[in-house]
Backbone bond lengths (Angstrom), bond angles and torsions (degrees), N, CA, C in turn:
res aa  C-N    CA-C-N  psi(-1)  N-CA   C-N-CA  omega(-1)  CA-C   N-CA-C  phi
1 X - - - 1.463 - - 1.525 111.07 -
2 X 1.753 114.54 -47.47 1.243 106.50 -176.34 1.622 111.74 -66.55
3 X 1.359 100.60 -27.04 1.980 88.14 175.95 1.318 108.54 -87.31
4 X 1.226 136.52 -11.42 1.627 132.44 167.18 1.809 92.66 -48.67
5 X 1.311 114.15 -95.72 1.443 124.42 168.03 1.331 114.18 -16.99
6 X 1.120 136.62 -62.56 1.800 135.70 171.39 1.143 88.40 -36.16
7 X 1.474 123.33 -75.03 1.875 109.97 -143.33 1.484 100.93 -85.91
8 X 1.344 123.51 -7.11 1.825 113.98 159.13 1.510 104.91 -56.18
9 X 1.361 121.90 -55.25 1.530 122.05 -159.29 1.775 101.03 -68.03
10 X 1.061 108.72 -51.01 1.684 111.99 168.29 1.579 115.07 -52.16
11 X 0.856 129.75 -57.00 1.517 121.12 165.09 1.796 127.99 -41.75
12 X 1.460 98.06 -38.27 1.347 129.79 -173.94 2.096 98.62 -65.72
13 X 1.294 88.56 -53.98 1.346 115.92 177.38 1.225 113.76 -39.88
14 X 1.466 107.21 -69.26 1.530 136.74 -161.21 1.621 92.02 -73.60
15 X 1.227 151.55 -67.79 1.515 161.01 158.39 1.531 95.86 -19.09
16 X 1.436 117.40 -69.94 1.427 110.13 -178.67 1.853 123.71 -43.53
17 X 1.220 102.40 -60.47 1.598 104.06 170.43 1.274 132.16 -66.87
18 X 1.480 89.82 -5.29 1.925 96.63 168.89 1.753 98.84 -89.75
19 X 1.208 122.73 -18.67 1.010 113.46 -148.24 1.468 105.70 -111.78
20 X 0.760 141.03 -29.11 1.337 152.35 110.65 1.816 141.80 -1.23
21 X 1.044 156.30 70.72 1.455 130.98 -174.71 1.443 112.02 -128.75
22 X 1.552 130.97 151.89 1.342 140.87 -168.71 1.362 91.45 -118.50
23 X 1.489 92.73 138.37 1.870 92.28 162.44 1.639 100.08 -143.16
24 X 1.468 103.37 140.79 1.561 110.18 176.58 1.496 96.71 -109.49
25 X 1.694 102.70 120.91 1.983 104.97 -172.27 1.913 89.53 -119.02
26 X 0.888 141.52 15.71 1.196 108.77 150.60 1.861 112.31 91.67
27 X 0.854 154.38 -170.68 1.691 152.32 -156.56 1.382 76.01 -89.15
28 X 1.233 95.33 139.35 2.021 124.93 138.38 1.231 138.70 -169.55
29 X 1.218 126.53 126.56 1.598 126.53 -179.16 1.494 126.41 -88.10
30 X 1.332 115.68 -21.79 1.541 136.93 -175.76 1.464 95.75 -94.34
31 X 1.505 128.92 161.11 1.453 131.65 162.07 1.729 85.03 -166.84
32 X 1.743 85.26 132.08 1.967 103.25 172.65 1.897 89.44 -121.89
33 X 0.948 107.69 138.88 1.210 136.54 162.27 1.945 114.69 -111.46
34 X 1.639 97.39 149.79 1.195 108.86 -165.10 1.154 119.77 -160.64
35 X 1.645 144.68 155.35 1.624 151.60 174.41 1.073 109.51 40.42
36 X 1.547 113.16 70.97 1.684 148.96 157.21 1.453 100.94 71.62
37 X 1.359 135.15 25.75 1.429 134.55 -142.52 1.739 92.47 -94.00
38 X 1.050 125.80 119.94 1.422 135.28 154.43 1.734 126.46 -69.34
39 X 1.269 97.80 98.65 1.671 104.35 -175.96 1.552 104.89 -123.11
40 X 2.051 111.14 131.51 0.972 120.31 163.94 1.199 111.03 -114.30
41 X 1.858 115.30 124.68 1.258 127.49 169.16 1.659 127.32 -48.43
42 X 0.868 142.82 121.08 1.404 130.86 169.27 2.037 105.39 -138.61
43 X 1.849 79.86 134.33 1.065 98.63 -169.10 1.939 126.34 -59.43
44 X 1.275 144.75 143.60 1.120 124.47 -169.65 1.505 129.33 -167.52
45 X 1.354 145.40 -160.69 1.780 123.14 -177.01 1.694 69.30 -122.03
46 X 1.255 166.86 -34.42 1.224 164.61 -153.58 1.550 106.29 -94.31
47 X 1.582 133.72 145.82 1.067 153.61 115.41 2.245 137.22 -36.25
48 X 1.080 113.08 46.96 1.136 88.89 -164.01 1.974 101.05 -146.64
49 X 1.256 124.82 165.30 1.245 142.32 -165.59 1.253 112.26 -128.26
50 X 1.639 109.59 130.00 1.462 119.61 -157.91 1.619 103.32 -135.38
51 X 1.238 96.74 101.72 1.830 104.73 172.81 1.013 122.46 -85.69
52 X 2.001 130.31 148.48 0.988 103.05 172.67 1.732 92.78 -141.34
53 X 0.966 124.18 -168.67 1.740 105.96 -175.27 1.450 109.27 138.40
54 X 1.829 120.94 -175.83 1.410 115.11 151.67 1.548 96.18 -111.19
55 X 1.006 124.95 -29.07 1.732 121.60 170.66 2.164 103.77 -71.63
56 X 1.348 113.00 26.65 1.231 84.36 -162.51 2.254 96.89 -90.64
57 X 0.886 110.55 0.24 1.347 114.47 166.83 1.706 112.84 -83.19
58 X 1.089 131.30 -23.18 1.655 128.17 125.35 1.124 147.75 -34.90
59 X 1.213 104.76 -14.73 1.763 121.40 173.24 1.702 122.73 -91.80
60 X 1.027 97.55 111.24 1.602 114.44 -179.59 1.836 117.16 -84.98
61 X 1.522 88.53 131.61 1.511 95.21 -156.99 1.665 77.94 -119.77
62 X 1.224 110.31 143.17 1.772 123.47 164.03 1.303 112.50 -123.59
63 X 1.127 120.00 -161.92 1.254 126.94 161.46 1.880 84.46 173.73
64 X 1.488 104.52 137.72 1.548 105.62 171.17 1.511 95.14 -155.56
65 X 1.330 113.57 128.47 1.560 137.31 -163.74 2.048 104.69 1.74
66 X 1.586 85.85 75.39 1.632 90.90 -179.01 1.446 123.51 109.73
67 X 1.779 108.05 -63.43 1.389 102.98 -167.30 1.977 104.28 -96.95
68 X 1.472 96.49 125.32 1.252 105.22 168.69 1.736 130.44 -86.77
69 X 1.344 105.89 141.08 1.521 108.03 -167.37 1.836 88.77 -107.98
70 X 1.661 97.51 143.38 1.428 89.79 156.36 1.627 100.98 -143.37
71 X 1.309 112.18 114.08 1.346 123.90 -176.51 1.522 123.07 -147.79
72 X 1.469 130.29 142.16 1.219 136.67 -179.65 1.680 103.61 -53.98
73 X 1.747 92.60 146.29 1.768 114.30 160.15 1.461 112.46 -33.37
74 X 1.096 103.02 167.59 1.601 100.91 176.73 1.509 119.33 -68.22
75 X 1.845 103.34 -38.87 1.187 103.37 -173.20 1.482 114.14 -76.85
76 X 1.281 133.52 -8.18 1.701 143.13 172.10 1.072 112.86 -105.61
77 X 1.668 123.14 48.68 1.496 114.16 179.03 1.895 89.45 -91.90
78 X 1.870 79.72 160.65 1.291 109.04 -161.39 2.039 117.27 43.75
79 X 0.963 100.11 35.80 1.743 100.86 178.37 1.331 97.38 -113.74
80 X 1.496 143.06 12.21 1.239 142.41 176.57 1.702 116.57 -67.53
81 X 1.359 130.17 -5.38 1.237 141.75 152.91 1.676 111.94 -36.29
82 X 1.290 108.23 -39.04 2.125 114.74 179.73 1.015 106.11 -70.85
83 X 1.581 124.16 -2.45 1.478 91.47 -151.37 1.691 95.25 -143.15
84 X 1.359 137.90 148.65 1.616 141.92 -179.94 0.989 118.64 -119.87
85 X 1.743 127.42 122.09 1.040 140.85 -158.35 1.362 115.58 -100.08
86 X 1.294 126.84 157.07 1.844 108.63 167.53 1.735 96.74 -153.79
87 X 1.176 105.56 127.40 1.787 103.24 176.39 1.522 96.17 -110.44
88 X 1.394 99.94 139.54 1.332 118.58 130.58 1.251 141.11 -71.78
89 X 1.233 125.31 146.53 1.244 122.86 -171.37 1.440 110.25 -141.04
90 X 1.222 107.26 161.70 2.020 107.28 147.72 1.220 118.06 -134.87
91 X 1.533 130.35 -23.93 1.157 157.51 167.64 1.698 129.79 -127.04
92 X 1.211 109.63 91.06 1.446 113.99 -176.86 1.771 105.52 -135.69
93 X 1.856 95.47 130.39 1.446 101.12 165.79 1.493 124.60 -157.22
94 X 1.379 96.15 25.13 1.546 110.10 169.34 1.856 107.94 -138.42
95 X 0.955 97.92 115.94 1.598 121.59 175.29 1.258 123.05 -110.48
96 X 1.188 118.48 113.73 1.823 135.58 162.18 1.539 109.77 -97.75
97 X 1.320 95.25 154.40 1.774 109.69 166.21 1.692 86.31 -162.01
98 X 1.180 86.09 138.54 1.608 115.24 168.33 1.600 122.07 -154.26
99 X 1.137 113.03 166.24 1.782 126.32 -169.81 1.378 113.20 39.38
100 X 1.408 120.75 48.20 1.408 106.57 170.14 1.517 113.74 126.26
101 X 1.500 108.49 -29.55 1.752 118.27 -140.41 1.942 109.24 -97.89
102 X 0.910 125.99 131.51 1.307 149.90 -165.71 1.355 112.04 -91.21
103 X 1.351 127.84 110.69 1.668 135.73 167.37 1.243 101.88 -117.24
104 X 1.542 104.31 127.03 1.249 124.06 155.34 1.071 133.62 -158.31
105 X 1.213 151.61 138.58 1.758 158.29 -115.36 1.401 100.22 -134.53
106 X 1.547 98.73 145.36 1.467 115.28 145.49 1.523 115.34 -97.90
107 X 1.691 113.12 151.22 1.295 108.96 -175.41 1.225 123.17 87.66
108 X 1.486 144.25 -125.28 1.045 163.13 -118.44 1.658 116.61 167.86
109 X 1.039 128.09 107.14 1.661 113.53 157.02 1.197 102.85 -91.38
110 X 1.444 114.68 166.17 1.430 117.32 -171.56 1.761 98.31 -153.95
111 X 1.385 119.89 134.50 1.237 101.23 163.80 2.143 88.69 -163.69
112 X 1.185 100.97 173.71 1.583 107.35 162.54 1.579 117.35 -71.04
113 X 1.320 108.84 -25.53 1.733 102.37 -176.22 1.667 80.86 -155.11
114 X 1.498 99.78 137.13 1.405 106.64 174.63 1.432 93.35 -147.30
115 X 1.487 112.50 136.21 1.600 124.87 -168.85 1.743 103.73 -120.80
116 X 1.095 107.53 100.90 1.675 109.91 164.19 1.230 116.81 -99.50
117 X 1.416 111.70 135.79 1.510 129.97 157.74 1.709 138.78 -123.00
118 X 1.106 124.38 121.92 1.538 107.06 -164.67 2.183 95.44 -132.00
119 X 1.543 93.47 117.93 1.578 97.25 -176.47 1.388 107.72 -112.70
120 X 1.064 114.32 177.57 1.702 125.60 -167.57 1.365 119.71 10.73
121 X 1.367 115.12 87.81 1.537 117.59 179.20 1.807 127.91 61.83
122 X 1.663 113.15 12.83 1.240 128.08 165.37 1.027 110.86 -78.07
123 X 1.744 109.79 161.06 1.654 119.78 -171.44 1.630 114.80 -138.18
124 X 1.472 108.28 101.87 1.506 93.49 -175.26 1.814 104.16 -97.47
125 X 1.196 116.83 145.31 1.332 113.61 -154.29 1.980 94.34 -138.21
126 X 1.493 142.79 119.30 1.139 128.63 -150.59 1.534 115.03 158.02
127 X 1.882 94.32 141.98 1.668 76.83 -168.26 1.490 86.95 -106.20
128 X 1.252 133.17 -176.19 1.374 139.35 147.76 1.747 122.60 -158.45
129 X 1.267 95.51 -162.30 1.454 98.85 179.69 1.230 111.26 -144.48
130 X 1.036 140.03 124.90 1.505 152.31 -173.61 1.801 129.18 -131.46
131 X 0.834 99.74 149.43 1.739 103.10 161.45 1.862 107.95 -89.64
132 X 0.938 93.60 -69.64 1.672 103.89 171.08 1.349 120.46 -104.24
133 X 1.188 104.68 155.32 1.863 95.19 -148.93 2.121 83.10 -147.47
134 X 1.265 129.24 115.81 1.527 118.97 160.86 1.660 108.68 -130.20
135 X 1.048 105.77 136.75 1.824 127.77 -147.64 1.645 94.71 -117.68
136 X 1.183 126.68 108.81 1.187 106.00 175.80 2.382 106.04 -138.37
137 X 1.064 116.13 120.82 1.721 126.42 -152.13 1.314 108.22 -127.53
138 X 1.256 109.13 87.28 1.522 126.61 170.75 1.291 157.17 -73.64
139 X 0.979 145.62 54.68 1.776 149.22 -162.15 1.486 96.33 82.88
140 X 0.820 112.52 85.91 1.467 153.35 146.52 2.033 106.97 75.60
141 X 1.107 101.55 26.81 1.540 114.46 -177.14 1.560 118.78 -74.13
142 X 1.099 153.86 -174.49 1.612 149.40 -128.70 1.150 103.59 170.96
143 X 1.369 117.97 114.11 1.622 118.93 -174.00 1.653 84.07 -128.28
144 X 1.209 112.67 162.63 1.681 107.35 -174.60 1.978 97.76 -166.35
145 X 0.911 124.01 102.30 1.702 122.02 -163.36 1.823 95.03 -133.15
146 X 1.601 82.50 153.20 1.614 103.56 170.23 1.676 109.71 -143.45
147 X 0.916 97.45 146.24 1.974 110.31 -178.64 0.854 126.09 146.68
148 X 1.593 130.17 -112.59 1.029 135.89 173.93 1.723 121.31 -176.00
149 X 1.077 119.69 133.67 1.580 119.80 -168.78 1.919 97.71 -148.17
150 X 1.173 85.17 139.69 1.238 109.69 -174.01 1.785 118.95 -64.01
151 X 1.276 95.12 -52.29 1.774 118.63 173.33 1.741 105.73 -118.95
152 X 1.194 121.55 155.31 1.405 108.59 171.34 1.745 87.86 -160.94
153 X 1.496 128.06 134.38 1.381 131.37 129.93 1.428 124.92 -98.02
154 X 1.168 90.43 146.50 2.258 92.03 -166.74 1.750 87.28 -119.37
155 X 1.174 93.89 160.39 1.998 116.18 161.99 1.227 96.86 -151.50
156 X 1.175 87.92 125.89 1.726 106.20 155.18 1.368 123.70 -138.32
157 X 1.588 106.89 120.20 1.320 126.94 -170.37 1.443 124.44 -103.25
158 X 1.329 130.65 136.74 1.520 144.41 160.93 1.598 92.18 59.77
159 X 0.924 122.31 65.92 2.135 99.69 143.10 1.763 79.60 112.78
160 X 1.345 118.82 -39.38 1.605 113.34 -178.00 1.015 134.43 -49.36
161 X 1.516 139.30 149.98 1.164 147.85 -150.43 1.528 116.23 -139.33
162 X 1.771 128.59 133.03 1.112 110.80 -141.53 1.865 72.02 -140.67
163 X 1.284 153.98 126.44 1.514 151.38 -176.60 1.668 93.50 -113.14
164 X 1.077 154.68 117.21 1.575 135.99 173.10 1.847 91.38 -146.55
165 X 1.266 126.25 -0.07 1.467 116.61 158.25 1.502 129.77 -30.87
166 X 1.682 122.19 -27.24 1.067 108.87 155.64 1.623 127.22 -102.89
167 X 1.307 117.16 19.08 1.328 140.91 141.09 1.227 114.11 -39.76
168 X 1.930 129.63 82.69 1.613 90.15 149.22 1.481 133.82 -78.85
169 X 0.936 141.71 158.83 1.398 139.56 112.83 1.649 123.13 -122.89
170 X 1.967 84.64 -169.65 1.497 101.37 -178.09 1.437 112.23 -64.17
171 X 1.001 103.54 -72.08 1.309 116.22 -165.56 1.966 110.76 -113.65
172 X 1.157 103.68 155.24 1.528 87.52 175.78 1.651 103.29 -164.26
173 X 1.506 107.71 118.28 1.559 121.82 158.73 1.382 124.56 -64.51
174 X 1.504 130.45 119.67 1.813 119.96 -179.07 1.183 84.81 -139.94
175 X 1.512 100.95 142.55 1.655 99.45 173.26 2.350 74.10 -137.37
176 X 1.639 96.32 149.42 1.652 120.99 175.96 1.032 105.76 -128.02
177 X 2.039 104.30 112.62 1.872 110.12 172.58 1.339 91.19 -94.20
178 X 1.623 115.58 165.77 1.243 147.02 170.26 1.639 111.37 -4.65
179 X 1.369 101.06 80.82 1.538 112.22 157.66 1.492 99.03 95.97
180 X 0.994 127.24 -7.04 1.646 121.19 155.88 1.452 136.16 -38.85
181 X 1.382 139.54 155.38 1.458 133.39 -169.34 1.080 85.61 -150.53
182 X 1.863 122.02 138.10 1.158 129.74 -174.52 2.086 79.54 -150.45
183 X 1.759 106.22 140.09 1.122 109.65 160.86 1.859 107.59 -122.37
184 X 1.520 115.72 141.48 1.862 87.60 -163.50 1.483 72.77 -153.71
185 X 1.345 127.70 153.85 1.390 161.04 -139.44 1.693 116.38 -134.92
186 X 1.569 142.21 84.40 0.902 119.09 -173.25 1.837 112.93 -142.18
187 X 1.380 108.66 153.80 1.723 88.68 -168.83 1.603 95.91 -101.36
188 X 1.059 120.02 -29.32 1.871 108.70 -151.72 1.988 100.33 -116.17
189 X 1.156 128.54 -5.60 0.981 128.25 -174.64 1.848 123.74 179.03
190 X 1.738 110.38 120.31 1.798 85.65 174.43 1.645 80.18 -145.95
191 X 1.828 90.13 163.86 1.515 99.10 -169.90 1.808 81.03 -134.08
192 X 1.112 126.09 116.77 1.400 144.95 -170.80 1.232 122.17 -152.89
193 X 1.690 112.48 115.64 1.697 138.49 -144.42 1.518 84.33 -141.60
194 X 1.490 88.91 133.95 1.861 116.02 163.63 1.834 102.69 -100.04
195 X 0.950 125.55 163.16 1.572 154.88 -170.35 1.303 102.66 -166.38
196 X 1.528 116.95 114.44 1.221 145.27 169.13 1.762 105.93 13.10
197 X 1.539 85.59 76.74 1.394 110.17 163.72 1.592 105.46 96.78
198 X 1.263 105.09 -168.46 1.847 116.06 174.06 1.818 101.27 83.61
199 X 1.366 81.63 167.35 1.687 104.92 -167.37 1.557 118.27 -103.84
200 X 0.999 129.21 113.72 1.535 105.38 167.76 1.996 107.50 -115.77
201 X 1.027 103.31 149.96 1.998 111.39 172.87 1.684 111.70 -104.03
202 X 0.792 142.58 151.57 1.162 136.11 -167.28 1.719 105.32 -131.54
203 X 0.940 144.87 71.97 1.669 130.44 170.20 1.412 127.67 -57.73
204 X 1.322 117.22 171.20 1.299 101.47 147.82 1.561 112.27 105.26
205 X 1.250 100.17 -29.05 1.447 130.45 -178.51 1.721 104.50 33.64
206 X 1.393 93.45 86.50 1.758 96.99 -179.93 1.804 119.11 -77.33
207 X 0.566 154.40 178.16 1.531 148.33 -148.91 1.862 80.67 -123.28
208 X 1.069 115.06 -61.29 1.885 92.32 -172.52 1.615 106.68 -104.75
209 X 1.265 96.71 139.97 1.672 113.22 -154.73 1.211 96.79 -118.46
210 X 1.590 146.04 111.49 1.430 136.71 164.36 1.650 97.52 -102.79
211 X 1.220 116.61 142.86 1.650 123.47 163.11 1.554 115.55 -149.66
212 X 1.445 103.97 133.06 1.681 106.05 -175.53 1.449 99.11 -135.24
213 X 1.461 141.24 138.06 1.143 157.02 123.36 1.691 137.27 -55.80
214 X 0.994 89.97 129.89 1.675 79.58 167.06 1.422 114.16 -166.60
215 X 1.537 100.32 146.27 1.775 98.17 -155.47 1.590 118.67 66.13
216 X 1.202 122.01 26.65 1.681 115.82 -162.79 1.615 121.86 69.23
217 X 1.301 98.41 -175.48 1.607 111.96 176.08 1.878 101.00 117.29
218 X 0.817 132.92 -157.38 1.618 144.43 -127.52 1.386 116.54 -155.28
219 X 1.580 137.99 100.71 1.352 120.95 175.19 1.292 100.91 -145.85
220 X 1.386 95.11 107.87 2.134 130.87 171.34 1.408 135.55 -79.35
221 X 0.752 121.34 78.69 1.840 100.10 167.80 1.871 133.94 -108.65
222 X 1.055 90.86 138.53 1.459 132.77 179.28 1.094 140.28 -74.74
């Protein structure tokens, strides 16, 4: 019985450290995400990336002068759904998501200029705080933010979707290509253009209002 139980806990063991991996990558401000990979930011005085999963020994960690990649082997692309990511940080203000893959934070990010992007069906999901704030939502991707930024320009492209209603800022630039929906929050100024079709909402009720159309599309405020 007692060695039945021994080699349960050893198995248990052995599963855990497969399942599991730490990586220390060194300075970075940029992070691209990739192949459905779920990563939550958390803020920190350390640099480092924390997998957890049964594919999590499949997960490719880079780092190349700054911008870090975290994406599956060649042979497990897009299989990053198994597996849960967590970054550390101390300094971050450029964000990617692509093929699928999901960023979203605990806390607060904070920086003077923070650049989000989310392409082909990615979801960046996150509150922060900024001075300059640029939003950019691609073939059919989901950006969704709360905080506050001082300046902000958004794009939202083909079928993409841009939520920033609990976004304040001052002022705010959105321009919507072909069939896009952007909702964006501003008190003192917004300059917001449709391109062949798409929706924009306007909150916030800013005192100077610019709006241009073309080819159709939708411009609301709230």
């Amino acid at each position: 019985m007692k060695n039945i139980i021994a080699g349960a806990i050893a198995i248990v063991a052995v599963q855990f450290s497969f399942a599991q991996t730490v990586k220390n990558v060194g300075t970075f401000s940029s992070l691209k995400v990739y192949d459905k990979i779920p990563v939550v930011l958390i803020p920190s005085t350390s640099n480092k990336v924390e997998v957890n999963g049964k594919k999590s020994s499949d997960v490719e960690v880079v780092n190349k002068n700054g911008e870090l990649k975290v994406r599956m082997t060649t042979t497990n692309l897009l299989q990053g759904d198994d597996v849960k990511v967590r970054v550390f940080y101390d300094r971050l203000n450029d964000i990617q998501a692509s093929q699928g893959a999901t960023v979203s934070n605990e806390g607060v990010l904070e920086g003077n200029k923070i650049v989000l992007t989310a392409n082909e069906g990615s979801s960046i999901i996150m509150g922060l705080k900024a001075k300059t704030l640029e939003v950019k939502s691609n073939t059919g991707g989901l950006i969704t933010l709360s905080g506050h930024a001082n300046n902000q320009n958004a794009i939202v492209n083909t079928g993409a979707k841009y939520y920033g209603k609990q976004l304040a800022t001052t002022t705010t630039s959105v321009t919507v290509n072909a069939g896009g929906e952007a909702e964006v929050s501003a008190t003192e100024s917004v300059d917001a253009k449709t391109r062949a079709g798409g929706n924009i909402t306007v909150y916030g009720n800013p005192a100077d209002k610019k709006t241009k159309k073309i080819a159709g599309g939708n411009i609301s405020f709230k």
